[in-house]
C-alpha positions, 0 to 999 in steps of 0.5 A: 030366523031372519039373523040366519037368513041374513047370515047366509046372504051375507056369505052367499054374496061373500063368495059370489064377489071372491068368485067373481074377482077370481074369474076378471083376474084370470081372464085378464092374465090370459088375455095378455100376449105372452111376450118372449125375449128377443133372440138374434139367433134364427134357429139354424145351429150352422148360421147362428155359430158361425155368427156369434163366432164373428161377434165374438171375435170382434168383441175379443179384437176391441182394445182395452181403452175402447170408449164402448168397452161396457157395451160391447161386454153387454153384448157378448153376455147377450149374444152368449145367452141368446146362444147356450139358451137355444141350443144348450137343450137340443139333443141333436146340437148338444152333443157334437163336437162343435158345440161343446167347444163353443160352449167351453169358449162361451163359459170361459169369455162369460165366466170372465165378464161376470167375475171381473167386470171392470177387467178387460180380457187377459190376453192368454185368454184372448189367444185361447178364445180365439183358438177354440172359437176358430175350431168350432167354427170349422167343426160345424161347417165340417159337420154341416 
């Protein structure tokens, strides 16, 4: 009898502690602020297009033996994911004209960075970002 009795306070304080880190780790997860990453992007499609256009330009204009050429990479891979992830799902930016010419321009600059890392820019390609990225600029201030 007191083997069962033992046996069931055994199990009863078990699960009372199971229960009991259960609830201190949930509490402790909640409790933290979920941290979103930083976006340059301000939320206005007009405004933000119109400045990764000017990033970008600057970023395709640097020359090949430019001393900061890593961090400037960086930064357009920043810049293009801060961009295709804020409007890539908006339904009233993803479908204009504007949009899918930057995405092209955006897919083909990133596609570039992360498949030759060490290259710089070719320079068709340099001419032809430089194109698509001047008509989305004047399709979303068109559209505007």
């Amino acid at each position: 009898m007191i083997k069962k009795m033992f046996k069931s306070l055994s199990k009863f304080f078990h699960r009372g502690i199971i229960f009991t880190l259960s609830f201190v780790t949930t509490i402790t997860l909640l409790s933290y602020p979920a941290f979103a990453a930083k976006s340059n992007m301000t939320g206005d499609y007009t405004k933000d297009t119109v400045s990764v256009v000017k990033t970008l330009k600057e970023v395709i204009d640097t020359p090949k033996d430019a001393p900061n050429k890593e961090e400037v990479r960086e930064e357009a891979l920043s810049v293009i994911t801060d961009y295709i992830s804020r409007y890539r799902n908006r339904g009233m930016v993803n479908t204009t004209q504007s949009f899918t010419t930057m995405q092209t321009a955006l897919n083909a600059m990133a596609g570039h960075y992360k498949n030759f890392a060490t290259r710089p820019l070719p320079d068709n390609l340099k001419e032809r970002l430089n194109k698509e990225l001047s008509i989305a600029e004047k399709m979303v201030l068109r559209e505007s």
